[in-house]
NUDOBA-644984 format. One record per residue: z, y, x of N, C-alpha, C, O in turn; residue number from 1; residue in one letter. Coordinates in pm, whole numbers. Each point is the difference from the previous one (the first is absolute). Layout:
# residues N
PT    n.Z    n.Y    n.X   ca.Z   ca.Y   ca.X    c.Z    c.Y    c.X    o.Z    o.Y    o.X num residu
PT      Z      Y      X      Z      Y      X      Z      Y      X      Z      Y      X NUM      a
...
//
This chain:
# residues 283
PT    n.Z    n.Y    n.X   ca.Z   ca.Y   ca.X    c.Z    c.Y    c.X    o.Z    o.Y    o.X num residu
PT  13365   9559   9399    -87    108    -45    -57    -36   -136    -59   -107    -16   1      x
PT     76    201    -89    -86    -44    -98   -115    154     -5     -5     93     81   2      x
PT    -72   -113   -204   -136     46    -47     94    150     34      4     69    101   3      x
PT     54    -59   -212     73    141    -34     28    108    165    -15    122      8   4      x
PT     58   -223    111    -13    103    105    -94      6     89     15     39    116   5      x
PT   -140    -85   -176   -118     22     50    -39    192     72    -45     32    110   6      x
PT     83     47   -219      0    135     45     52     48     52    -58    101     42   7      x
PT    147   -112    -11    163     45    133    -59    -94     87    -83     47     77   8      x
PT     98   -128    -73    -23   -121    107   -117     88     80     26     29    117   9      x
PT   -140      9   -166   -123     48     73     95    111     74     37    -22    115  10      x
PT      6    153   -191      6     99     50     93    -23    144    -29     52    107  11      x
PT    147   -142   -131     64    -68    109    -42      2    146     29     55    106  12      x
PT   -116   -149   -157   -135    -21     93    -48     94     86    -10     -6    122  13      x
PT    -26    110   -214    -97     99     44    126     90     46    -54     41    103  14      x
PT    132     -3   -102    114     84     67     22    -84    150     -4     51    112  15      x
PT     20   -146   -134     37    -91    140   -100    -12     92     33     15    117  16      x
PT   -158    -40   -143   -108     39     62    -18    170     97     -3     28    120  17      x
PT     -9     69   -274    -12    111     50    122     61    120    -23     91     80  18      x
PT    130   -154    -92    137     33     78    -60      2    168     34     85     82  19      x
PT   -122   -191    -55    -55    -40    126    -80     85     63     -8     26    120  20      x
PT    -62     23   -229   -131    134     55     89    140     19    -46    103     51  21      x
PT    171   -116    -96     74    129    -24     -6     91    104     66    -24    101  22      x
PT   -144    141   -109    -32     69    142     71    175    -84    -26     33   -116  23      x
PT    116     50    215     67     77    -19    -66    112    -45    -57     61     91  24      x
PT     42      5   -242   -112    112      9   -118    -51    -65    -81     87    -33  25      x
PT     44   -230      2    -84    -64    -55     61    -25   -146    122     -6    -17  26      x
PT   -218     -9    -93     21    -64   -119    -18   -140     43    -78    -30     90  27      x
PT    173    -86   -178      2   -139     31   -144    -51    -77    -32     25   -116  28      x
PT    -23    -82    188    -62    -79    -49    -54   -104   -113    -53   -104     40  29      x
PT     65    126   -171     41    -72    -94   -135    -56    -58   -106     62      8  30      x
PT    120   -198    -74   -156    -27    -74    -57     12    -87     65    -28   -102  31      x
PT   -187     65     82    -79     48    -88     45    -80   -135     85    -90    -11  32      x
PT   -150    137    -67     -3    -78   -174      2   -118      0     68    -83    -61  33      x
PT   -188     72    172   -108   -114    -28     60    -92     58     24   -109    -53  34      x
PT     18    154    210     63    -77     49    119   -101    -78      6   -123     -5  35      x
PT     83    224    -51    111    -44    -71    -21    -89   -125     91    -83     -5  36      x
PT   -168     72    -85    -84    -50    -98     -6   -165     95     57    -95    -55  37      x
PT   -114     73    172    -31   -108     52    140     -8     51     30   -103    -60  38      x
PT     66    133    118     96    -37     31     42   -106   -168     30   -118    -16  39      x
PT    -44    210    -62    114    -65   -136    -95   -117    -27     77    -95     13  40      x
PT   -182     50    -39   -104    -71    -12    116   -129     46     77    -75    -59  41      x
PT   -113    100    191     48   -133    146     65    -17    -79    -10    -92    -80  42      x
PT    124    207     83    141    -49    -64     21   -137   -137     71    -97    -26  43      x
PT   -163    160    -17     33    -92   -112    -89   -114     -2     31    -86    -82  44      x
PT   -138     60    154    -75    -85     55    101   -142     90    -11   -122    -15  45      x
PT     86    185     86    123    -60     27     94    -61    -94     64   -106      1  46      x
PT    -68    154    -41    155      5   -107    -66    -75   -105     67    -25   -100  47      x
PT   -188    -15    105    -55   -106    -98      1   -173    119     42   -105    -49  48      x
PT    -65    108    114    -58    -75    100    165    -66    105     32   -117     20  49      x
PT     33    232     22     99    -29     90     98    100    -38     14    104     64  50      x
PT     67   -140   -189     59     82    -30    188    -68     52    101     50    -51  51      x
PT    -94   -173    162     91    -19     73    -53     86    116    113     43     23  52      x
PT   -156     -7     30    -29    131     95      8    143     42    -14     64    105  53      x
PT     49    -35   -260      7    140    -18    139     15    -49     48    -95    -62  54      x
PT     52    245     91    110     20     41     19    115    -30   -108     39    -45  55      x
PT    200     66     41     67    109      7    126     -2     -2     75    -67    -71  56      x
PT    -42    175    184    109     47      9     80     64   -115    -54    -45   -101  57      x
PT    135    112     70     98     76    -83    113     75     80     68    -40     94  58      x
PT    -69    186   -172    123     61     97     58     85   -135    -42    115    -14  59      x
PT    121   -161    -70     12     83   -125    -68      6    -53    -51    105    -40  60      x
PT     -6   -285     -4   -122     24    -87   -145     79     16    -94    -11    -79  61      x
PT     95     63    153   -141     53     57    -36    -79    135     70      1    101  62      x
PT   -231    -93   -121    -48    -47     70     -5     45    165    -99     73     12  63      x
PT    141    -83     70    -39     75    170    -39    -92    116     -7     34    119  64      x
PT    -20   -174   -177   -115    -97    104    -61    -63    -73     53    -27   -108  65      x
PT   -176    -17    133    -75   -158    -72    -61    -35    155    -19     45    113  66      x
PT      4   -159   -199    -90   -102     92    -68    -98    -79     60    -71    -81  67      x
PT   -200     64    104    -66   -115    -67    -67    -95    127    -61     42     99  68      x
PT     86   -146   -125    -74   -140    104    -40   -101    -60     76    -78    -59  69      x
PT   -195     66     65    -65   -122    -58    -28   -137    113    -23      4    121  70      x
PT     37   -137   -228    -87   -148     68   -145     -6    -20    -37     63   -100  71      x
PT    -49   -116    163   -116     -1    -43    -53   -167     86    -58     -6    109  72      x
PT     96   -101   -186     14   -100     33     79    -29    168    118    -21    -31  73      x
PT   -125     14    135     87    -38     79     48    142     97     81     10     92  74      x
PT   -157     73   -149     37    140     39    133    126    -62     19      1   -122  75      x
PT     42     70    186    100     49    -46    -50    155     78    -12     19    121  76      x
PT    -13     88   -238    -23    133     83     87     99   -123     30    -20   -118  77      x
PT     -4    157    231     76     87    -55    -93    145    -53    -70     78     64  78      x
PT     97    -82   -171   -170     84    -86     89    156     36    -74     88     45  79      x
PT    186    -59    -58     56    153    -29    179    -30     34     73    -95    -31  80      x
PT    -48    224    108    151    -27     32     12    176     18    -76     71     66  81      x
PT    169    -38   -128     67    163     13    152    -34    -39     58    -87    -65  82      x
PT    -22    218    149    143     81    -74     13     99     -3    -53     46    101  83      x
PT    113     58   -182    -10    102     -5     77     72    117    115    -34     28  84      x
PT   -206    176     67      9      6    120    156     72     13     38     37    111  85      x
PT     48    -21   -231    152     52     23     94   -139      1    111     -5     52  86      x
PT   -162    -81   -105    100   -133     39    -57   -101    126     50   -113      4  87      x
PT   -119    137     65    -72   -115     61    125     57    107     62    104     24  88      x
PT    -71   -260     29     85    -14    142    168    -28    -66    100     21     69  89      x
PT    -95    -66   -194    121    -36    -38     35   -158    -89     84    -44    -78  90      x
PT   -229     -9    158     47   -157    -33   -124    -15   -151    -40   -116     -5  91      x
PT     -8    185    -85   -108    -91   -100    -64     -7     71     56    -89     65  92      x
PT   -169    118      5   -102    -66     64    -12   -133     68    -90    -82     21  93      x
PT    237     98      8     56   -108     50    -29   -125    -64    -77    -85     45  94      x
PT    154     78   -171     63    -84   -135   -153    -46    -44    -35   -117    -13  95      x
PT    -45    230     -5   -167     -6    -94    -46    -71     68    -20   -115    -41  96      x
PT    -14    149    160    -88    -85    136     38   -159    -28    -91    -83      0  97      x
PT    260     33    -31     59   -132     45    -91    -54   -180   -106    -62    -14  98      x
PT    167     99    -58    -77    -94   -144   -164     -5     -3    -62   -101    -34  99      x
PT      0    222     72   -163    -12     28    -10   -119     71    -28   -100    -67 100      x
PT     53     79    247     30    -69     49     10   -151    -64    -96    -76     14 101      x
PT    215     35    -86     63   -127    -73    -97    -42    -58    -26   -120     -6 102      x
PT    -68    240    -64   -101    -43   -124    -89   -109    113      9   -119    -29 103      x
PT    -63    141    108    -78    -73     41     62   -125     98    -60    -30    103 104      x
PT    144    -18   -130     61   -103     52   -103   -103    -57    -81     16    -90 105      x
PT    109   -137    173   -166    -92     13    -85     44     78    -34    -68     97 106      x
PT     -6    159   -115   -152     44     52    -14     -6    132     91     35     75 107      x
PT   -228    -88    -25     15    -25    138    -35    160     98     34     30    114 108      x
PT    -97     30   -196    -12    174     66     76     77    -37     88     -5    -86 109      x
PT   -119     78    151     68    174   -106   -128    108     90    -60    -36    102 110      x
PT     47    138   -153    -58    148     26      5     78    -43    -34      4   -119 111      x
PT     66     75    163     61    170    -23    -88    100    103      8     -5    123 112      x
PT   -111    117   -217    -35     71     63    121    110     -7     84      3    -90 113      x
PT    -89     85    202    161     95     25    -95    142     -5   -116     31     26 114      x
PT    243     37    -76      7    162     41     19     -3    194     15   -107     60 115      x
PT    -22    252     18     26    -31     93    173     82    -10     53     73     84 116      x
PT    -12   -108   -192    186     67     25     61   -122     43    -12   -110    -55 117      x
PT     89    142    176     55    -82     91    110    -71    -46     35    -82     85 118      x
PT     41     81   -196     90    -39    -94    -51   -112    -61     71    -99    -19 119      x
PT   -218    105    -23    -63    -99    -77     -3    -85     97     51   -110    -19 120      x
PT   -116    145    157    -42   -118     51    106   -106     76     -9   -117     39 121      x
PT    122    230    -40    113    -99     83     51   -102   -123     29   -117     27 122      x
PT    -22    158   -136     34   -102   -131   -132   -108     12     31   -111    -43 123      x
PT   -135    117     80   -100   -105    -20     36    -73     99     -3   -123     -8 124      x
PT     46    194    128    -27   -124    127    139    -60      2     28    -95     74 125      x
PT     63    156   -161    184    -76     -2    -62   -127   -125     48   -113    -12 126      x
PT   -153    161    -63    -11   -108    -50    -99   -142     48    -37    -85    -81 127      x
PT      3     80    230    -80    -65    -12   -122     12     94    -37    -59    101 128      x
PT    -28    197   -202   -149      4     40    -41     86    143     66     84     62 129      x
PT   -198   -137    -37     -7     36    105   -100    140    -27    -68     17   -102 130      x
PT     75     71    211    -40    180    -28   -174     -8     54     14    -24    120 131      x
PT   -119     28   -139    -68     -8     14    -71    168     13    -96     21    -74 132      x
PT    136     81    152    -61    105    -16   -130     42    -54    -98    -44     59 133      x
PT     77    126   -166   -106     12    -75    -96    126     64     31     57    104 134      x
PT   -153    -24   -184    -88     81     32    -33    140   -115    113     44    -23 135      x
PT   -176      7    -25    -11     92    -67   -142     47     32    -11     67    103 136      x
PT   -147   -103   -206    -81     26     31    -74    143    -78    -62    -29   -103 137      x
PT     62    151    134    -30     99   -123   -122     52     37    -49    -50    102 138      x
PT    -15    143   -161   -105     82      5   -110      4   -115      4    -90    -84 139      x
PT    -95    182     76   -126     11    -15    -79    -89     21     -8    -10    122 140      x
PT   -104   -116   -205    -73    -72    111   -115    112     15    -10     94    -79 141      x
PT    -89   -118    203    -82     19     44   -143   -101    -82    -14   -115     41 142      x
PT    -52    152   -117    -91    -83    -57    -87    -21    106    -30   -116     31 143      x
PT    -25    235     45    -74    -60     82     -5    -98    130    -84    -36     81 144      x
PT    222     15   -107     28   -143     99     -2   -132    -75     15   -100     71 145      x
PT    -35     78   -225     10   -120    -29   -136    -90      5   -118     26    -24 146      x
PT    172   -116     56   -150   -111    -17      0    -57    -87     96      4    -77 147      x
PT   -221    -94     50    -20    -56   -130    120   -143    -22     47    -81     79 148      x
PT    -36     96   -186    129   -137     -6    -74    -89    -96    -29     30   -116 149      x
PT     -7   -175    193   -110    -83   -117    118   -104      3     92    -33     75 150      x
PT   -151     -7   -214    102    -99    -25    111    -11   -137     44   -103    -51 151      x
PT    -16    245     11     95     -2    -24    -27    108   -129    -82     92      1 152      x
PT    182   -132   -121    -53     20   -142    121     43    -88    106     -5     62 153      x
PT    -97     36   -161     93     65   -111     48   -127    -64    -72    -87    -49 154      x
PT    196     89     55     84   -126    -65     26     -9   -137    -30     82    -87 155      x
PT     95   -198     73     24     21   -189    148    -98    -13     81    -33     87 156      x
PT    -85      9   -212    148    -76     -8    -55   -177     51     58    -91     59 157      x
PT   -183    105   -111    -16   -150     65    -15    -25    135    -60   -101     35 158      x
PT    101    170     39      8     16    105    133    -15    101      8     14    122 159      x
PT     91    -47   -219    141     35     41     44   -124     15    120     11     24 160      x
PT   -151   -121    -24      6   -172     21    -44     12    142     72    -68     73 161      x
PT   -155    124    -17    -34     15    123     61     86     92     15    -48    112 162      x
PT     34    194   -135    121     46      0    115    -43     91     38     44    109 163      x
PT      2   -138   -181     80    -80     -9     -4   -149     61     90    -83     -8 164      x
PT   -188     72     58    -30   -115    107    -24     66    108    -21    -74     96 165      x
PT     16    221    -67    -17     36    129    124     24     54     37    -18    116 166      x
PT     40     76   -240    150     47     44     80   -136     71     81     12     92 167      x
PT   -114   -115   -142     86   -131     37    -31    -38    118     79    -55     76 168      x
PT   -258     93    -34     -3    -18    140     69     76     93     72    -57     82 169      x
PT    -85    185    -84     36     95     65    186     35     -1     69    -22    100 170      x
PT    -15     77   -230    102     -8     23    138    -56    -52    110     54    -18 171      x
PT   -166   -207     -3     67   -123    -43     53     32   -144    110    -48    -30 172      x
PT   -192    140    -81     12     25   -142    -39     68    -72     -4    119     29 173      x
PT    -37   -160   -146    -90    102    -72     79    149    -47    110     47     29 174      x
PT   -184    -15    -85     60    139    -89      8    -44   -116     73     71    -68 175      x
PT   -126   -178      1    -10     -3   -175    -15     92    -42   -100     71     16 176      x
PT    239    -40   -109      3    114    -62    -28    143     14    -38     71    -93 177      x
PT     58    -29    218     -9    105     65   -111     45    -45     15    104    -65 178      x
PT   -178   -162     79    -75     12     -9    -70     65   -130   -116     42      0 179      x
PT    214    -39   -123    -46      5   -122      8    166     44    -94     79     -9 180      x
PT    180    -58     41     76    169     51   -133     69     79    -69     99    -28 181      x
PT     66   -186    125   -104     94     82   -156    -21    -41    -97     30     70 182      x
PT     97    -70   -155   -162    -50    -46     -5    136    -88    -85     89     -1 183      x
PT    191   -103    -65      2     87    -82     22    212     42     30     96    -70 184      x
PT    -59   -111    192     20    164     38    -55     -4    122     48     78     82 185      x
PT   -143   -152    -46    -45    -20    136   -177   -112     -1    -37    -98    -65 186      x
PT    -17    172    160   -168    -62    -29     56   -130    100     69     15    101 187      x
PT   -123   -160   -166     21    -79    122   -140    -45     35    -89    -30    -78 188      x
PT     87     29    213   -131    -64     89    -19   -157     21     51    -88    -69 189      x
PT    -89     81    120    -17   -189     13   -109     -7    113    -89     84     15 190      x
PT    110   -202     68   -112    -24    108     18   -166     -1     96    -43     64 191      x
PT   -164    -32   -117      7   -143    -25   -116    -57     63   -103     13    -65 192      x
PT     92    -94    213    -97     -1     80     23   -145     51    117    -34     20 193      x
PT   -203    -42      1     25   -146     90     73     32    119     74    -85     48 194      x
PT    -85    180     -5     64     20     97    156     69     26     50     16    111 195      x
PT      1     13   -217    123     26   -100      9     92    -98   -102     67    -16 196      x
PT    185    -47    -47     50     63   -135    102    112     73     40     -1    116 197      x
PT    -11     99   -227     72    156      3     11     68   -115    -78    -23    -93 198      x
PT    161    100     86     35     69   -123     55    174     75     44      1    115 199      x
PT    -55    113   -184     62     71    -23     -1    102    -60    -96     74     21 200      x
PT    223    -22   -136     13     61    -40     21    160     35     86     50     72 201      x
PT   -225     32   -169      4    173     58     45     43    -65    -42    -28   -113 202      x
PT    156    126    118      4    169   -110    -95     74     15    -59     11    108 203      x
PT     20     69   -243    -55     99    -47    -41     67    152   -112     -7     51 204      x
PT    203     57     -6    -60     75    111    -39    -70    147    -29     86     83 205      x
PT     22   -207    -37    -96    -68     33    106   -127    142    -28    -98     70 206      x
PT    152    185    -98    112    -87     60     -7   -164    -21     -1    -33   -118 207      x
PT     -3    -55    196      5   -124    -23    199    -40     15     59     12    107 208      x
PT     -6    -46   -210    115    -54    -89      8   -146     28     96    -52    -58 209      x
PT   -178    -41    139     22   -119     -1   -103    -60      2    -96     -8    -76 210      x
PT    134    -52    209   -165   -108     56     51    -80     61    107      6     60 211      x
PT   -199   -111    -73     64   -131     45   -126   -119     24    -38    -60   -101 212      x
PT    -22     27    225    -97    -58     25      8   -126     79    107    -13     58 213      x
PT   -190    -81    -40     16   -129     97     -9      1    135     60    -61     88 214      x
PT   -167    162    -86    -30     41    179    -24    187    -18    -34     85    -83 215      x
PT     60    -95    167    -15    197     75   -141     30    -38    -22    120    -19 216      x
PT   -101   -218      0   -137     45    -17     10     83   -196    -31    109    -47 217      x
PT     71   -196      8      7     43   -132    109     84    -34     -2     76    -96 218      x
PT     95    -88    172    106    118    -18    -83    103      4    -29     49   -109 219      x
PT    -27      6    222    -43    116     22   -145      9    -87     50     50   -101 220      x
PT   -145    -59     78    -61     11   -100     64     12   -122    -93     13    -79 221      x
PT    195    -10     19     90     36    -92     66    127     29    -16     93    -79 222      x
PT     86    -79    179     20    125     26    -86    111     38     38    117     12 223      x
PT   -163   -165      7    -91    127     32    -69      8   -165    -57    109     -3 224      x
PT     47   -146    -68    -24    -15   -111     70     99   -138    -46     57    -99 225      x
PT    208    -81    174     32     98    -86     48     73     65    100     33    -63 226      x
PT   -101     47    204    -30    129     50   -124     77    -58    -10    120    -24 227      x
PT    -94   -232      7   -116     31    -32    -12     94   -151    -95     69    -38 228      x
PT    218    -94    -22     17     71   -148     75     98    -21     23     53   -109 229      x
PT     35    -13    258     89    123     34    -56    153    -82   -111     51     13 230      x
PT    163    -30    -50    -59    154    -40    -21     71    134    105     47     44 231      x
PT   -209    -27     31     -8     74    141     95    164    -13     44     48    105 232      x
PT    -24     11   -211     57    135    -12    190    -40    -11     84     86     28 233      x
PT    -50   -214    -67    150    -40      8     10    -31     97    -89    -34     78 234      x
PT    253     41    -54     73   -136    106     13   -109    -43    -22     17   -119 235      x
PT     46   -131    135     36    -93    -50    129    -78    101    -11     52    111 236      x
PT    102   -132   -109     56    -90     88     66   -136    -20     24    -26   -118 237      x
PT     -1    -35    178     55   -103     -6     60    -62    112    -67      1    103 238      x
PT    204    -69   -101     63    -20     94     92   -133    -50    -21    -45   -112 239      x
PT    124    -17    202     42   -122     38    -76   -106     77    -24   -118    -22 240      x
PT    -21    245    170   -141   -143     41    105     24    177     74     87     46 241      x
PT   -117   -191    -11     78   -102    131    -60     49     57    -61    101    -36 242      x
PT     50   -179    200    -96    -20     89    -53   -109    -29    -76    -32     92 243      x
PT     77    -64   -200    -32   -135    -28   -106     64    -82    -95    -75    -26 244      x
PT     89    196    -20   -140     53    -23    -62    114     32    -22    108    -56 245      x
PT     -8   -170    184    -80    106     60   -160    -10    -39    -53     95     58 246      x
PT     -2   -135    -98   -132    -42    -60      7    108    -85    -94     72     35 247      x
PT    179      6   -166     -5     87    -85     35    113     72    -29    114    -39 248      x
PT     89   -137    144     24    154    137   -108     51     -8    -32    107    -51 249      x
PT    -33   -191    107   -113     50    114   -119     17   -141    -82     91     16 250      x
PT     73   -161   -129    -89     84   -127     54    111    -28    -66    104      5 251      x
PT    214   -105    -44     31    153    -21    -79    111     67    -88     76    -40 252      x
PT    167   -101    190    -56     77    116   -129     73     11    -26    119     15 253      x
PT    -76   -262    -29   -166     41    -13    -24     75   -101    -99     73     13 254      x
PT    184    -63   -158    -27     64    -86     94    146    -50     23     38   -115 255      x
PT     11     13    218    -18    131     64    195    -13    -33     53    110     18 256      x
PT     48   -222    -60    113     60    -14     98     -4     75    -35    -47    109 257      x
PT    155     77   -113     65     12    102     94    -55     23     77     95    -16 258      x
PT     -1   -191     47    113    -70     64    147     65      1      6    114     46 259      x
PT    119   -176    -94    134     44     57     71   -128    -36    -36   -110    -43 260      x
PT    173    177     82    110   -154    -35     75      8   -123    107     56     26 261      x
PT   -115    -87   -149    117     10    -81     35   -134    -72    -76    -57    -78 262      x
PT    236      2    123     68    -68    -71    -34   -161    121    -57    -28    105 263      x
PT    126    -23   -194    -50   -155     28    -55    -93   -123     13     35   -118 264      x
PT    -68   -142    151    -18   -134    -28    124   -123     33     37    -52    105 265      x
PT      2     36   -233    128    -97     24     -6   -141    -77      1    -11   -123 266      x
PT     -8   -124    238    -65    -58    -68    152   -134     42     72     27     96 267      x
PT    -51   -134   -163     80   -122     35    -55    -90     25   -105    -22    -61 268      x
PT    149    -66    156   -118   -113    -10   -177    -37    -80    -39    -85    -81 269      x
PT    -28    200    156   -102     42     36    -18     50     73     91     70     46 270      x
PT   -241    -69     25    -77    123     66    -67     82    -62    -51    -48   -101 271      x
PT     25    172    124    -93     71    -30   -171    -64   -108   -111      6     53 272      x
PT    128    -49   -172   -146    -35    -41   -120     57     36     -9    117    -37 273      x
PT    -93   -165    101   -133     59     55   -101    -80    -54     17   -102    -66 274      x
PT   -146    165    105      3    114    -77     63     55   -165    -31    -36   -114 275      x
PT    151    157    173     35     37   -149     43    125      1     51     33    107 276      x
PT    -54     46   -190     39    108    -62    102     -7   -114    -56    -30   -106 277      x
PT    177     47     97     63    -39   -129     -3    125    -71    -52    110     16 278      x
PT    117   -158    -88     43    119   -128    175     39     37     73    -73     67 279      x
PT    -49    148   -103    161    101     68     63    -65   -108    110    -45     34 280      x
PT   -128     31   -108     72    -39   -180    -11   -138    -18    105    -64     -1 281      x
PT   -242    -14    -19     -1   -160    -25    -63    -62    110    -87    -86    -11 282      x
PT    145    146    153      1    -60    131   -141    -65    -19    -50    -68     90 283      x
//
């Protein structure tokens, strides 16, 4: 993959995605500006960082798969995988999946948050990983269910050394780089207590993007924290959560949203990190 198919590469993406929601009589689903804007971002955020990771297909010279997968010291995760929904089922997904894959040779993990298309997940578990059925938490919060969250404060870049010592506890590696990305389009929180440390990163609309704590006490004071910044008149959601976190269930829950199943958690030699919330993109 180079810079130049950064823009196909997205739309790729976003066709292969939308192919899944494809409901008969419905317009597909496609992503906003904004959305897409942050797709190309990653992209090249990648392609600076782990640019043995990133890939595209060709079918007559016009791009119709990528895949980007990054290391992040002993970790190996898969940030984006499409094909375009008239060639899939004829072997690139195949081919893309095996060099993503290769890139992280060494590494003692791998993780892949999944779509729930059943194609993807049989390629994850031929490779390896094990299916960890995921959750899907959406709604409205309810303000008048939140309680006070003490403890816990607005982050900064000097803050990302710590970050990064939580990630190593929790899920045997930091983010480094990652972090420059999400600092940069996302409020981060912090809860740094004798009694442990936490991090997580909110969007604009009050979704938590990535948390990662020592114990469940500070997890959740982090997550009620930035429910707590929910716009009460939006939805907000967030999903790739286990039964290994049921602690963010049962906050969701209290905070008026609602529960379903989409996709899996696909992880290799690992378990499930707890307390954690990842990110779909830099795991």
């Amino acid at each position: 993959m180079r810079t130049g198919d950064v823009t196909v590469a997205e739309s790729v993406t976003d066709l292969a995605f939308a192919a899944l929601e494809d409901r008969p009589g419905m317009p597909l689903p496609r992503r906003s500006t904004a959305r897409a804007r942050r797709w190309r971002d990653r992209a090249e955020h990648l392609l600076r960082h782990d640019a043995g990771g990133c890939w595209v297909a060709e079918d007559e010279g016009h791009v119709v798969g990528v895949t980007m997968a990054l290391r992040r010291e002993s970790l190996w995760g898969l940030s984006s995988y499409g094909v375009l929904p008239r060639l899939q089922g004829a072997g690139i997904g195949k081919a893309l999946l095996e060099v993503a894959v290769a890139y992280g040779a060494g590494c003692l993990r791998g993780f892949i948050c999944s779509s729930h298309d059943p194609r993807a997940a049989r390629r994850y578990r031929s490779a390896g990983f094990t299916l960890y059925p995921a959750m899907l938490l959406t709604g409205q919060v309810d303000r008048s269910l939140l309680p006070v969250s003490e403890g816990v404060r607005e982050g900064s870049a000097g803050d990302l050394d710590l970050c990064n010592s939580v990630d190593r506890q929790v899920r045997g590696a930091a983010h480094g780089p990652d972090f420059e990305v999400l600092l940069n389009r996302s409020t981060l929180l912090v809860c740094d207590q004798l009694t442990g440390s936490g991090y997580c990163f909110v969007e604009t609309d009050g979704s938590p993007h990535v948390l990662a704590a020592t114990n469940r006490r500070v997890a959740s004071r982090l997550l009620w924290e930035a429910l707590a910044r929910a716009d009460p008149a939006s939805p907000i959601s967030f999903g790739d959560v286990t039964a290994e976190q049921e602690w963010a269930v049962d906050i969701a829950l209290a905070a008026g949203l609602t529960v379903r199943n989409e996709g899996y958690v696909c992880l290799r030699h690992m378990r499930p990190p707890t307390p954690y919330l990842p990110s779909a993109h830099f795991l």
